[in-house]
C-alpha positions as CSV (number, residue, x, y, z in Angstrom):
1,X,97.8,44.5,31.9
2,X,96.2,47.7,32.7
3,X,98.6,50.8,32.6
4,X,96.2,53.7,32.4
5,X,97.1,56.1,35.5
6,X,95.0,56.0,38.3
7,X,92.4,58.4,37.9
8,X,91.8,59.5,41.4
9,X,95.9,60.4,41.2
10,X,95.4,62.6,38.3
11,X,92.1,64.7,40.2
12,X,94.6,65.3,42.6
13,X,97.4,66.3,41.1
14,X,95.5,68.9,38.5
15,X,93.8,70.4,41.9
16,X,97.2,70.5,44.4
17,X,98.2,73.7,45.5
18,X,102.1,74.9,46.2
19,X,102.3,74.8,50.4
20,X,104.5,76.9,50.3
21,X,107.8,79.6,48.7
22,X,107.1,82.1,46.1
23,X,104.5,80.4,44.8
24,X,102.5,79.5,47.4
25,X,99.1,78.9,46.6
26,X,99.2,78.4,43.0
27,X,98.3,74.8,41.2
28,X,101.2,72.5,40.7
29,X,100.7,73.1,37.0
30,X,101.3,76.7,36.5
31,X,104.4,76.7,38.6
32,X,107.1,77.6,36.3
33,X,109.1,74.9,34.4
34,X,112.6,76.4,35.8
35,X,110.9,76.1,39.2
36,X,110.5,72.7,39.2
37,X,114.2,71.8,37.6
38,X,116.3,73.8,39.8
39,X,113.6,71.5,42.7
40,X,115.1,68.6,40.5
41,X,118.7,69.6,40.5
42,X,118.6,71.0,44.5
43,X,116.1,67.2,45.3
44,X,112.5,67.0,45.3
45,X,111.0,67.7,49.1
46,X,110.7,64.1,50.1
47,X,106.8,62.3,50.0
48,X,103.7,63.5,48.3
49,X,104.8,66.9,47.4
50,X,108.1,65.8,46.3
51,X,106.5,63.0,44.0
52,X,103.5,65.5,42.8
53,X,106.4,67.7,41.8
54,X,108.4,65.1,39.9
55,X,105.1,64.0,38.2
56,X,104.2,67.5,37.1
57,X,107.5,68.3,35.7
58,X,107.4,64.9,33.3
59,X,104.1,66.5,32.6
60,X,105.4,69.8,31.5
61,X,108.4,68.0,29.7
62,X,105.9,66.1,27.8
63,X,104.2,68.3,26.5
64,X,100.9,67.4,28.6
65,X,99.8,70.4,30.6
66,X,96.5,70.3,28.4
67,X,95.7,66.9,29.9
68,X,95.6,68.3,33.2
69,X,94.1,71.2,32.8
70,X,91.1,69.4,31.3
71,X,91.3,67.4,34.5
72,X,90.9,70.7,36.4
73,X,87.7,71.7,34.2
74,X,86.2,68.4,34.2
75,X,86.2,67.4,37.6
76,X,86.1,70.9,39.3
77,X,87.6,70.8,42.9
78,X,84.9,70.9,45.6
């Protein structure tokens, strides 16, 4: 059984941007960890963004922001 995350999935994630709020613009992964629970506690926008934004904040909770910000430096965004 293969459970290694789909690497295509994790390129995109370390290079999507914030569409839109106060911190428009900025990579999913710098957005601030009390950002992304009161998105939690308030409901995650619904489709990609929402999931992205789920997927970050396990991330974060984790302790894995280094993983993606290798990502980010090892497959630069074009």
């Amino acid at each position: 059984m293969d459970i290694s995350p789909d690497k295509q999935k994790l390129i995109e994630l370390a290079h999507y941007r914030m569409p839109f709020g106060k911190f428009k613009g900025r990579y999913l992964v710098d957005l601030p960890e009390a950002y992304l629970i009161w998105f939690r506690q308030k409901g995650f926008p619904d489709g990609k963004l929402g999931n992205l934004l789920e997927s970050i904040l396990e991330i974060k909770i984790n302790g894995l922001e280094p993983l993606i910000r290798k990502i980010q430096k090892d497959f630069p965004h074009h």
